[in-house]
SEMI-149448 format. One record per residue (C-alpha): z, x, y; residue number from 1; residue in three letters. Coordinates in Angstrom, 1 decimal. Each point is the difference from the previous one (the first is absolute). Layout:
> zz;xx;yy;n;res
> Z;X;Y;NUM;ala;
...
END
This chain:
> zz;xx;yy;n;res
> 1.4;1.5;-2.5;1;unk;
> -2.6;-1.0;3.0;2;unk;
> -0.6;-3.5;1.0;3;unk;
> -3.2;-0.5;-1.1;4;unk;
> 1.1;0.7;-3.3;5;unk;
> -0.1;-2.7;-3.2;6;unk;
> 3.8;1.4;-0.9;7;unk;
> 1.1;-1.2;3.8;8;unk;
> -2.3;-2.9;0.2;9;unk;
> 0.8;-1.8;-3.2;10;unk;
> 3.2;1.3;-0.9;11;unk;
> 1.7;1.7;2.7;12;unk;
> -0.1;-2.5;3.1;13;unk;
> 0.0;-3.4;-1.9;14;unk;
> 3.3;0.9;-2.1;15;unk;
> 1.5;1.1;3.3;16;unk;
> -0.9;-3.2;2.2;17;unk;
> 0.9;-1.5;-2.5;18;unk;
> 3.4;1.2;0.0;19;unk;
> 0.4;0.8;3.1;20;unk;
> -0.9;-3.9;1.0;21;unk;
> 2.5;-1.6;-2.4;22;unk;
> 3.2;2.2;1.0;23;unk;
> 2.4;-0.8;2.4;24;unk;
> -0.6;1.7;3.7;25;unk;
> 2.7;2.2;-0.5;26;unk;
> -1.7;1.1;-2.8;27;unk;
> -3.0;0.6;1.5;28;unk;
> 0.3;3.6;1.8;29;unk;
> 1.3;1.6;-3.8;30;unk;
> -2.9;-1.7;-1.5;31;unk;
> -2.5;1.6;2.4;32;unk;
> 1.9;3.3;-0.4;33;unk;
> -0.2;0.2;-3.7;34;unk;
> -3.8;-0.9;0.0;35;unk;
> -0.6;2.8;2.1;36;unk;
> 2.0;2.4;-2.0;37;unk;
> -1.6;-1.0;-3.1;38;unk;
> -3.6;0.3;2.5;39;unk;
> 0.8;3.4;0.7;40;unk;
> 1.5;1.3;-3.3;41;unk;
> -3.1;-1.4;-1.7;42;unk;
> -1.9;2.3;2.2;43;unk;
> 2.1;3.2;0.5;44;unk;
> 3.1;-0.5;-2.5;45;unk;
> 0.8;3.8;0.5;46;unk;
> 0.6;-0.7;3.7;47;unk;
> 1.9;-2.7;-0.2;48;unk;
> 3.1;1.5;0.7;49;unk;
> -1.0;2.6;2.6;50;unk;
> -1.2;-3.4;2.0;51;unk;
> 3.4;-1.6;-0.8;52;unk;
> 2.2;2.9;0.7;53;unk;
> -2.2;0.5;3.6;54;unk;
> 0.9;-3.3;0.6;55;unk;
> 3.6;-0.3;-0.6;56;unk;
> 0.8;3.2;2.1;57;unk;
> -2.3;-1.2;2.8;58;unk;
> 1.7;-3.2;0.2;59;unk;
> 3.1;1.5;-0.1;60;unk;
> -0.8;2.7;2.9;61;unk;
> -1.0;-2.5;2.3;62;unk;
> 3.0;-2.0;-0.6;63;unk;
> 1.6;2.9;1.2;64;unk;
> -2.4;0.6;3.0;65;unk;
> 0.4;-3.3;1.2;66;unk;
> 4.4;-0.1;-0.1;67;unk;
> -0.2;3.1;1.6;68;unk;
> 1.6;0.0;3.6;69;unk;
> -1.1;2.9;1.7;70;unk;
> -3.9;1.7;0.1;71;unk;
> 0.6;3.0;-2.2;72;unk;
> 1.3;-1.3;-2.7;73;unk;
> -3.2;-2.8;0.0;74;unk;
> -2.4;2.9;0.4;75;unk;
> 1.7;1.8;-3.0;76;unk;
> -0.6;-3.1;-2.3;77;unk;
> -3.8;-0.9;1.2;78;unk;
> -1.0;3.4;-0.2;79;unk;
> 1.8;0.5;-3.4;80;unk;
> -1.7;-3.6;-1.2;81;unk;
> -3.2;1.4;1.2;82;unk;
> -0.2;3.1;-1.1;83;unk;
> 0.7;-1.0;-3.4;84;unk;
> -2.6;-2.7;-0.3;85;unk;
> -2.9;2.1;1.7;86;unk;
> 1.5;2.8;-2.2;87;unk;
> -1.1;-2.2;-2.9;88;unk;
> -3.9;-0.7;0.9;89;unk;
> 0.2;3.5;1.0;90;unk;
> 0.9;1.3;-3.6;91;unk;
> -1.8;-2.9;-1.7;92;unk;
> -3.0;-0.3;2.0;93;unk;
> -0.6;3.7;1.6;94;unk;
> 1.5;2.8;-2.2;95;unk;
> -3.1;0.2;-2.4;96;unk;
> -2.0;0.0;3.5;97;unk;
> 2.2;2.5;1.8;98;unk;
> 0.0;2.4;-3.5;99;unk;
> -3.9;-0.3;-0.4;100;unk;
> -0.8;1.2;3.7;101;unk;
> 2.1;2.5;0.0;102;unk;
> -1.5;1.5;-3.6;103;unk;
> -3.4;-0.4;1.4;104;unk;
> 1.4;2.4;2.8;105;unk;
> 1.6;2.6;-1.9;106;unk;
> -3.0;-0.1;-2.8;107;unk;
> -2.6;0.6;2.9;108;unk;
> 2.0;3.2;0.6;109;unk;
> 0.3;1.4;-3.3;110;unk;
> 3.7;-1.4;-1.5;111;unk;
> 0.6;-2.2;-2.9;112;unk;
> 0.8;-3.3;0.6;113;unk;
> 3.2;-1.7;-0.2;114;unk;
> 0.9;-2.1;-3.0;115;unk;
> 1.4;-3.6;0.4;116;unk;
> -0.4;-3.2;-1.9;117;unk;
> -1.9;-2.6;1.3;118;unk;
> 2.0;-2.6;1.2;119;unk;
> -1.0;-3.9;-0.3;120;unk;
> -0.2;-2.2;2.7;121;unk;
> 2.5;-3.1;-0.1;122;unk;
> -2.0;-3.2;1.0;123;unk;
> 0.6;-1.8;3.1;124;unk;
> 1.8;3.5;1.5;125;unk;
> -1.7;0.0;3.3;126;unk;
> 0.9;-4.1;0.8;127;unk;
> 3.5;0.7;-1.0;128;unk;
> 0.8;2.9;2.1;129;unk;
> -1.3;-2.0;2.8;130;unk;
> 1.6;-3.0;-0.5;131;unk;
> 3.2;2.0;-0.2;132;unk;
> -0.6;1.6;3.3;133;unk;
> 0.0;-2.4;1.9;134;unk;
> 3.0;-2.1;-1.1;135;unk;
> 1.6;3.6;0.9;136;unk;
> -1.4;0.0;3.6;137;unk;
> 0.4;-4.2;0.5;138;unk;
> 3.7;0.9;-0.9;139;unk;
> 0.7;3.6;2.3;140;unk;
> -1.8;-2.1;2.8;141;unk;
> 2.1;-3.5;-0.8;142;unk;
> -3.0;-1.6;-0.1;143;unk;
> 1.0;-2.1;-3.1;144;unk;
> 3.3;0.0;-1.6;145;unk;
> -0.6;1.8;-3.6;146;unk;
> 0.7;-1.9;-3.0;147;unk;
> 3.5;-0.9;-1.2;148;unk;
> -1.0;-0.1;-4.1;149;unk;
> -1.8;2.6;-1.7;150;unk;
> -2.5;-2.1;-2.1;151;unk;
> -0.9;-1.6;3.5;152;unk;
> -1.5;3.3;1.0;153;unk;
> -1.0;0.7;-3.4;154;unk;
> -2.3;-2.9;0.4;155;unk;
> -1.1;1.5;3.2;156;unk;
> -1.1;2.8;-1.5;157;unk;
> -1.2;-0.7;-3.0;158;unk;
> -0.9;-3.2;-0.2;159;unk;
> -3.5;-0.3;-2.2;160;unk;
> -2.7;-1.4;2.8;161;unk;
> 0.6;3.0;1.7;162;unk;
> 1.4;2.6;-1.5;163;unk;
> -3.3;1.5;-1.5;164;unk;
> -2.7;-0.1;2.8;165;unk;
> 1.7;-1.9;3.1;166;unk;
> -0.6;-1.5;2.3;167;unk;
> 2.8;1.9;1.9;168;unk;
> 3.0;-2.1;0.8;169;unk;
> 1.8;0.2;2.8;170;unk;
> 3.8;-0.2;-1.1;171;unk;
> 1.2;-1.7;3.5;172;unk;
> -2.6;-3.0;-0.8;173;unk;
> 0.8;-0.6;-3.6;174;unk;
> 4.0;0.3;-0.5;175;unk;
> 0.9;-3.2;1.6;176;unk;
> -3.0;-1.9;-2.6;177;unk;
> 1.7;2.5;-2.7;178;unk;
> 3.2;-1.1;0.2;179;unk;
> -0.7;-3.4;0.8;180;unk;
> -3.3;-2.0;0.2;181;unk;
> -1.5;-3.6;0.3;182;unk;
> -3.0;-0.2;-2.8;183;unk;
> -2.0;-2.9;0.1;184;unk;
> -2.6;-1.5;-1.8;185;unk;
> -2.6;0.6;2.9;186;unk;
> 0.7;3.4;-0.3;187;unk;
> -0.2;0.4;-3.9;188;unk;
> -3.5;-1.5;-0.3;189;unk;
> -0.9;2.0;3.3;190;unk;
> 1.1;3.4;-2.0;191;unk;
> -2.2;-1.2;-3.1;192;unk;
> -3.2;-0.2;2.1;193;unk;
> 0.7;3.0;1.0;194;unk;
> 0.8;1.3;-2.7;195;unk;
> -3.3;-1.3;-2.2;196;unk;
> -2.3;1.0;3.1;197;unk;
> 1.5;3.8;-0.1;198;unk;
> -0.8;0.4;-3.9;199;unk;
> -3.5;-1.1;0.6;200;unk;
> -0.4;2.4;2.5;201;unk;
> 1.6;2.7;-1.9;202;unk;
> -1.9;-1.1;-3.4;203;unk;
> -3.4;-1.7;0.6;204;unk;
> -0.8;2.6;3.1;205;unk;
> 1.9;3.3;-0.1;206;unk;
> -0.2;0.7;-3.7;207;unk;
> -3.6;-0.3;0.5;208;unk;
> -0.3;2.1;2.4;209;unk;
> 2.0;2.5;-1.8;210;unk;
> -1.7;0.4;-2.6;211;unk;
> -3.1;0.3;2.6;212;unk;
> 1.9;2.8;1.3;213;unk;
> 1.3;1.7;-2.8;214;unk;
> -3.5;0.2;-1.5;215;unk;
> -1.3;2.1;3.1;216;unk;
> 3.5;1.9;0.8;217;unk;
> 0.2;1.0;-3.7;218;unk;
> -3.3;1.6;-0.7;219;unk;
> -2.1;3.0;1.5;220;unk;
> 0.2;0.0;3.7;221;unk;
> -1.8;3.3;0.2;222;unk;
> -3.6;-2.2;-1.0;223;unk;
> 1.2;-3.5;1.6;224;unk;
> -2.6;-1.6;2.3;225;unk;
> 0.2;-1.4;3.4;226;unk;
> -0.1;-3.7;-1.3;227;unk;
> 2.9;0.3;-3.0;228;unk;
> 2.3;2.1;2.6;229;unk;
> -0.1;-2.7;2.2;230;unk;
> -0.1;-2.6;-3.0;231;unk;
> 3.2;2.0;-1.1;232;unk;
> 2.0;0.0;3.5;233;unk;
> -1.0;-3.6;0.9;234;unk;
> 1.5;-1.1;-3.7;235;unk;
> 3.3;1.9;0.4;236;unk;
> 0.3;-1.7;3.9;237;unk;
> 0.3;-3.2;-1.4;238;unk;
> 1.6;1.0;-2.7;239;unk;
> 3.3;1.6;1.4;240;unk;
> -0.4;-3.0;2.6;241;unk;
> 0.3;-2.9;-2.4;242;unk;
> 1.7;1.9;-2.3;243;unk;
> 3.3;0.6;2.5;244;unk;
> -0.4;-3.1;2.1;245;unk;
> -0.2;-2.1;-3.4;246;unk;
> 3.1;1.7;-1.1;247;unk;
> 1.9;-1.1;3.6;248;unk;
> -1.6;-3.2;-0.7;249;unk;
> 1.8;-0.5;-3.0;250;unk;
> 3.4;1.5;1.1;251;unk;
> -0.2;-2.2;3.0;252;unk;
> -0.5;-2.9;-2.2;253;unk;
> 2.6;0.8;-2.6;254;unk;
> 2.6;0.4;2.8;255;unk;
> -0.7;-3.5;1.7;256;unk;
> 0.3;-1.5;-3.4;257;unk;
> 3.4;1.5;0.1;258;unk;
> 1.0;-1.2;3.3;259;unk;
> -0.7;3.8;1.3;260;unk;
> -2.5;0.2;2.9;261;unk;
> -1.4;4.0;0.2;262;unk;
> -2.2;1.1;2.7;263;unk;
> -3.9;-0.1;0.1;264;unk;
> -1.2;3.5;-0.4;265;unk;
> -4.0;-0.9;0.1;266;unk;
> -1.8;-1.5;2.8;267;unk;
> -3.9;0.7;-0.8;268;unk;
> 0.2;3.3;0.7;269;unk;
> -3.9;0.8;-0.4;270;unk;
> -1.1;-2.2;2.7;271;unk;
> 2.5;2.3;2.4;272;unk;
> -2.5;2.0;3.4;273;unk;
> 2.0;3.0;0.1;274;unk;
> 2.0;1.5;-2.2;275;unk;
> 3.0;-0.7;1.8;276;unk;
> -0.5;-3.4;-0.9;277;unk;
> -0.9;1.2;-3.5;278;unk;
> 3.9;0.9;-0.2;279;unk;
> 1.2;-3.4;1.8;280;unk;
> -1.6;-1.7;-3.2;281;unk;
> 0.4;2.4;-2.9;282;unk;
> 3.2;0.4;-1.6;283;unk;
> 1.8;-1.4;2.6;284;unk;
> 3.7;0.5;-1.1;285;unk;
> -0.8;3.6;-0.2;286;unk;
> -1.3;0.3;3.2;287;unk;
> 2.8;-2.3;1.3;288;unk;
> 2.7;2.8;-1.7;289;unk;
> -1.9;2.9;1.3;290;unk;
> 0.1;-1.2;3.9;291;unk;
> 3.4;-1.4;0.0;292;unk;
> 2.2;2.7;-2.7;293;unk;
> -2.6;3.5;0.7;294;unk;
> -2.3;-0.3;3.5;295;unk;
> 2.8;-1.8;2.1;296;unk;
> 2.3;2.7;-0.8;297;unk;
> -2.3;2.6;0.9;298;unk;
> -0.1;-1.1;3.6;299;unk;
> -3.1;-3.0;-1.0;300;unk;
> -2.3;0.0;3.4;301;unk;
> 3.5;0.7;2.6;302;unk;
> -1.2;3.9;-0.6;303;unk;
> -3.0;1.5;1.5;304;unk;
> -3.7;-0.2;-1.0;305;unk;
> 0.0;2.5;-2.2;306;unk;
> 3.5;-0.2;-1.8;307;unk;
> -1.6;-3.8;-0.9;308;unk;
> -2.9;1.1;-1.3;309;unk;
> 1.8;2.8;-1.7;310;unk;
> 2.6;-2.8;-1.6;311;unk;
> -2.8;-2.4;-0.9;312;unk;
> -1.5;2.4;-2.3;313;unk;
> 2.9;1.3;-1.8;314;unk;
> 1.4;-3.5;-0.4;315;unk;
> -3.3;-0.6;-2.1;316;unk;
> 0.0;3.7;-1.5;317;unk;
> 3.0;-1.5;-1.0;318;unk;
> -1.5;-3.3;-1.6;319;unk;
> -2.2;2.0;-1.7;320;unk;
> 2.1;1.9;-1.9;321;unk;
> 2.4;-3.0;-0.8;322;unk;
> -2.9;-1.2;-1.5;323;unk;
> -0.3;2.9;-2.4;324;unk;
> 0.9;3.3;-0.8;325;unk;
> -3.3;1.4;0.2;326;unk;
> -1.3;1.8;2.9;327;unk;
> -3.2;-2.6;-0.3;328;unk;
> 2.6;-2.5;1.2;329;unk;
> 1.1;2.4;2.9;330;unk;
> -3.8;0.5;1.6;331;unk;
> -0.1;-3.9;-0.9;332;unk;
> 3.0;-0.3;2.5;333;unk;
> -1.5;2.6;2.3;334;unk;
> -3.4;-1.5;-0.3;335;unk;
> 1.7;-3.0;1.6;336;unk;
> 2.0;1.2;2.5;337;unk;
> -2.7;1.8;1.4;338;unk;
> -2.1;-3.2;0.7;339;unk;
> 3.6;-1.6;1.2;340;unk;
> 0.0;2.8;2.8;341;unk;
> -3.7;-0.5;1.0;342;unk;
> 0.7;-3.7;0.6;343;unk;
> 3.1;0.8;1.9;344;unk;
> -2.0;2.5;2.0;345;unk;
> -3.6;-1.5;0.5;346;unk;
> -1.4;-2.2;-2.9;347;unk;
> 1.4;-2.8;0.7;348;unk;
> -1.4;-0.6;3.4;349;unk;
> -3.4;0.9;-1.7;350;unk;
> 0.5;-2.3;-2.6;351;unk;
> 0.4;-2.7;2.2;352;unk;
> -3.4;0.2;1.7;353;unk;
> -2.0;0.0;-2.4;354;unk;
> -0.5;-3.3;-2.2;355;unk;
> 2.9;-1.3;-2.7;356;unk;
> -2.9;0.4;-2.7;357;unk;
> -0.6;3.9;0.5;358;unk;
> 3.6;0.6;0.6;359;unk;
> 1.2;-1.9;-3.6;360;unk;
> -2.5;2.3;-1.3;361;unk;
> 0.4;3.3;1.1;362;unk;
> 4.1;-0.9;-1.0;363;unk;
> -0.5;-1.0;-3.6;364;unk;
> -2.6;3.0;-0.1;365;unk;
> 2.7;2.3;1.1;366;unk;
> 2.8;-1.8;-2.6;367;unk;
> -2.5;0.5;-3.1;368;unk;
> -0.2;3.7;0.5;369;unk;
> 3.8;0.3;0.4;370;unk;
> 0.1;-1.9;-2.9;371;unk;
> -2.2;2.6;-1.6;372;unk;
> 3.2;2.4;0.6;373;unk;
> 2.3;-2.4;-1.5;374;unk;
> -2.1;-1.2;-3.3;375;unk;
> -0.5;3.8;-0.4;376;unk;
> 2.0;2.8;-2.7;377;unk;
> -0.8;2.9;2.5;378;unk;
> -1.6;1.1;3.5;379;unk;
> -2.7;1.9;-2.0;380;unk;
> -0.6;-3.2;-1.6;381;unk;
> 0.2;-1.9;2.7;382;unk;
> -2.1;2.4;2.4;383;unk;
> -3.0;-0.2;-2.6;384;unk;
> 0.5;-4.2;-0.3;385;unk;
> -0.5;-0.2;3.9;386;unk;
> -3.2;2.5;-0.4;387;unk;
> -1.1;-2.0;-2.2;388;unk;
> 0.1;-2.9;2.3;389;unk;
> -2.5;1.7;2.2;390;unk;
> -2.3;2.1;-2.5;391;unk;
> -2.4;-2.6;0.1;392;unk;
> -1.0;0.5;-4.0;393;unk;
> -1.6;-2.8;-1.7;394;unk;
> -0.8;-0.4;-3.3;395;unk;
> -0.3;-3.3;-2.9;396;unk;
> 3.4;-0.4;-0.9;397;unk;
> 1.4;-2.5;2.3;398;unk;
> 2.4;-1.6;-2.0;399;unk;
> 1.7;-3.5;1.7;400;unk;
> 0.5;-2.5;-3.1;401;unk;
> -0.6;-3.6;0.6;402;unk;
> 3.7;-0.6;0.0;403;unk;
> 0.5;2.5;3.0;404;unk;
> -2.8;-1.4;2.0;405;unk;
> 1.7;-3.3;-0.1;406;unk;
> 3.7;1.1;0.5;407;unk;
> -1.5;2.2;3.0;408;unk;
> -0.6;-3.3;1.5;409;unk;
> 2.4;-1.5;0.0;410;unk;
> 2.3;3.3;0.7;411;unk;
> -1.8;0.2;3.9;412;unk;
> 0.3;-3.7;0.3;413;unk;
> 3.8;0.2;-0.5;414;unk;
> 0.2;3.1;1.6;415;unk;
> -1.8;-1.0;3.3;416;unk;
> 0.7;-3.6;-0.4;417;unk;
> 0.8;-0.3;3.9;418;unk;
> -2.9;1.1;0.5;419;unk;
> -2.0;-3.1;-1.6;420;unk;
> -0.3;-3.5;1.2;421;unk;
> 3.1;-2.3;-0.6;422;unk;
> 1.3;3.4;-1.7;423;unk;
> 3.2;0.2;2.6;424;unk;
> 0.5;-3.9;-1.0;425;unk;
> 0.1;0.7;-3.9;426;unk;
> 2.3;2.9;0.3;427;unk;
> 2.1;-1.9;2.5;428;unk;
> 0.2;-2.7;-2.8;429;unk;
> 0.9;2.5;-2.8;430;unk;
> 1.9;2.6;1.4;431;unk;
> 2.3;-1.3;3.8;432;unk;
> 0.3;-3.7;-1.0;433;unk;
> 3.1;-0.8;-1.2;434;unk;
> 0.0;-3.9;-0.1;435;unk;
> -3.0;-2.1;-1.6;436;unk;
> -0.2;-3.7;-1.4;437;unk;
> 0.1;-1.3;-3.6;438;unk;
> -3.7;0.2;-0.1;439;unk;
> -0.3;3.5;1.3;440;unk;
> 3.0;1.2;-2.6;441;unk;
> -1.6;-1.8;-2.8;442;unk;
> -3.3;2.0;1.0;443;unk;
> 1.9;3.1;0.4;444;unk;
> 1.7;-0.4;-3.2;445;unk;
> -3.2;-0.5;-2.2;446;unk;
> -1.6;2.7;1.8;447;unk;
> 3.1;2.3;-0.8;448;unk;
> 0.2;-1.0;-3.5;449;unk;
> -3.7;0.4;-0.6;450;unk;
> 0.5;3.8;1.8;451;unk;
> 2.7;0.9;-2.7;452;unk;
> -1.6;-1.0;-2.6;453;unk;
> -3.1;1.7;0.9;454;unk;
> 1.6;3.1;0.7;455;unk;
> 2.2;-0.3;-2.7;456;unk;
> -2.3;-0.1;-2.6;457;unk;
> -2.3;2.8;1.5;458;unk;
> 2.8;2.1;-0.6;459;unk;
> 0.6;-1.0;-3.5;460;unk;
> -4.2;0.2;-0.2;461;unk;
> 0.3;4.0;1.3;462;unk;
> 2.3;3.1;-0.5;463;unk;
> -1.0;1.4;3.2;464;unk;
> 2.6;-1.0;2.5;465;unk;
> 1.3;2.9;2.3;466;unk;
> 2.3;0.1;3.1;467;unk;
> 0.2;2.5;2.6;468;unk;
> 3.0;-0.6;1.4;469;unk;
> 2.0;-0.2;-3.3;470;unk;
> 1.3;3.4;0.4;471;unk;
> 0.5;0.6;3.6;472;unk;
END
């Protein structure tokens, strides 16, 4: 189940507002808990369980962690509680990776392969074993006393407007609104517009885009022209753009309509001069978890130069393959890191001299062929996509439909909004104020409920609605 689906949109989430608005607020916590069971177990029923057990013994290690007097005995538990849950995304996620490289090594010198059955990948894997990593680490460093019930941190991890695609939840600033929380009425019509305005991007601009994109990816890249490559790669950069921020959007909204406020994780990445600032403004939860729980522990910049250039590139080597368990992911990460290491060496202080227009440039340049890499099955593929790019083949079949031409529009107007007249005033109104007057809500709200409507019936209209992140 995906949130811009009709099951979640007209069933789903108005039987459980309903419900959840009606019980008492003791109430409320078990209510959320069950919806996101039933979430996940509509998605991945044979999981279920392994989630559920992963959970309990977590919970229960950490309780142990933090009573523990001495430092031994709390190493034993954290590294016990983490080893366990990276042990899971490591089976689930990597095994069928791990088997296939090593088969293509030992087929390339003459043995038979090993046999193993392919094993599926539970949804929402990656978000959980983060999520439960760092309410291991908050409680070994007493950053934030761990919970005292179980379906507390079950909601933690589990809860459904985060537990398939994030945004990444830090567990010291959500256990205090977990356990107890203030919702308001501000914030509940705050979390619809939200809400509405992430669907619309998700359904009136990214599925456009991907079916753009999947027209190009999917066919003959050996006789694809210079134009469609670039048609194809500029399609699938809006796409995964709109796509994932729309889904944030909409997890951010249904949170504040809980009384649960969760962390921006998009800040207009594409209009970003370096790509530096490329990673201050994409994903930024991710990033956030990579700095403080992976590159601060390997010494961040207190090492020397090349030790931190040396740790900025595996820490994205790293996001690469979290990504994915394909090495396409890995040279994504790589790919990355690499640009990370020339800013930290030289490009940044070349960046700033020249003007902010050729700098936005050359950045989104450089992100749309990484995101070659990540849109990609293989390297070959990807290799001969990025040739493509440059061939400079032309032939008649140019082949943008009227409905691309106009969602392309509005895809770089709400990509590079900043970047337009009153564009920093419209996304201030939208997206960083928090209190307007009656007028301005009434406006908001018929904007909102025009948005969902919209969207809602272009997805009943179409049964082309894909997600990237479902499965990561």
């Amino acid at each position: 189940m995906v949130f811009s689906s009709v099951l979640f949109l007209l069933y789903f989430l108005p039987i459980f507002l309903l419900i959840y608005h009606i019980v008492p607020k003791s109430w409320k916590n078990y209510i959320i808990l069950f919806a996101s069971i039933v979430f996940y177990a509509w998605g991945a029923p044979k999981f279920l369980f392994v989630i559920l057990a992963a959970i309990i013994i977590t919970f229960y290690l950490v309780g142990l962690l933090y009573k523990a007097k001495d430092r031994k005995r709390k190493r034993l538990f954290s590294t016990i509680a983490i080893v366990l849950n990276l042990g899971l995304l490591a089976y689930f996620k990597y095994a069928n990776f791990f088997i296939d490289s090593v088969n293509y090594l030992i087929s390339s010198f003459g043995f038979s392969p090993m046999k193993w059955i392919e094993i599926a990948l539970p949804i929402g894997i990656s978000f959980y074993t983060f999520h439960s990593i760092t309410y291991i680490i908050d409680a070994y460093r007493n950053v934030h006393k761990p919970f005292s019930k179980l379906s507390d941190f079950a909601i933690y991890i589990m809860a459904f407007p985060h537990m398939v695609a994030g945004p990444i939840v830090r567990f010291n600033t959500i256990a205090d609104q977990i356990t107890s929380r203030k919702e308001t009425i501000d914030d509940k019509l705050l979390g619809f517009y939200r809400f509405s305005i992430g669907l619309a991007k998700k359904v009136l601009i990214a599925n456009i885009m991907a079916y753009q994109a999947d027209i190009i990816f999917n066919g003959n890249i050996i006789e694809l022209s210079t134009p469609n490559a670039w048609l194809g790669i500029i399609a699938y950069t809006f796409q995964i753009y709109f796509d994932f921020s729309g889904y944030s959007d909409m997890a951010i909204g249904l949170a504040l309509m809980m009384g649960l406020k969760f962390p921006e994780n998009f800040d207009l990445p594409y209009t970003s001069k370096s790509i530096t600032e490329f990673w201050r403004r994409w994903h930024i939860t991710l990033g956030s978890f990579m700095k403080d729980y992976l590159y601060i522990p390997l010494g961040g910049n207190r090492v020397r130069k090349q030790r931190i250039y040396f740790n900025l590139w595996l820490v994205f080597l790293v996001s690469g393959l979290w990504h994915g368990a394909n090495w396409t992911f890995v040279a994504w990460g790589a790919f990355h890191g690499f640009f990370l290491v020339l800013d930290k060496m030289f490009m940044l202080k070349v960046l700033k001299k020249i003007p902010a227009f050729f700098s936005t440039l050359l950045t989104f340049l450089v992100v749309m062929i990484g995101w070659i890499l990540f849109r990609s099955n293989s390297l070959d593929f990807a290799f001969t996509y990025i040739q493509r790019l440059f061939s400079f083949t032309f032939n008649n079949d140019f082949i943008p439909n009227q409905d691309f031409i106009i969602m392309l529009f509005f895809a770089i107007f709400f990509a590079f909004i900043t970047s337009f007249k009153f564009g920093q005033k419209i996304k201030d109104f939208f997206f960083t104020k928090t209190i307007y007057n009656k007028k301005e809500h009434i406006a908001l709200s018929l904007i909102a409920i025009l948005l969902l409507f919209v969207s809602i019936a272009f997805i009943v209209s179409s049964d082309f609605n894909p997600f990237i992140y479902y499965r990561f």
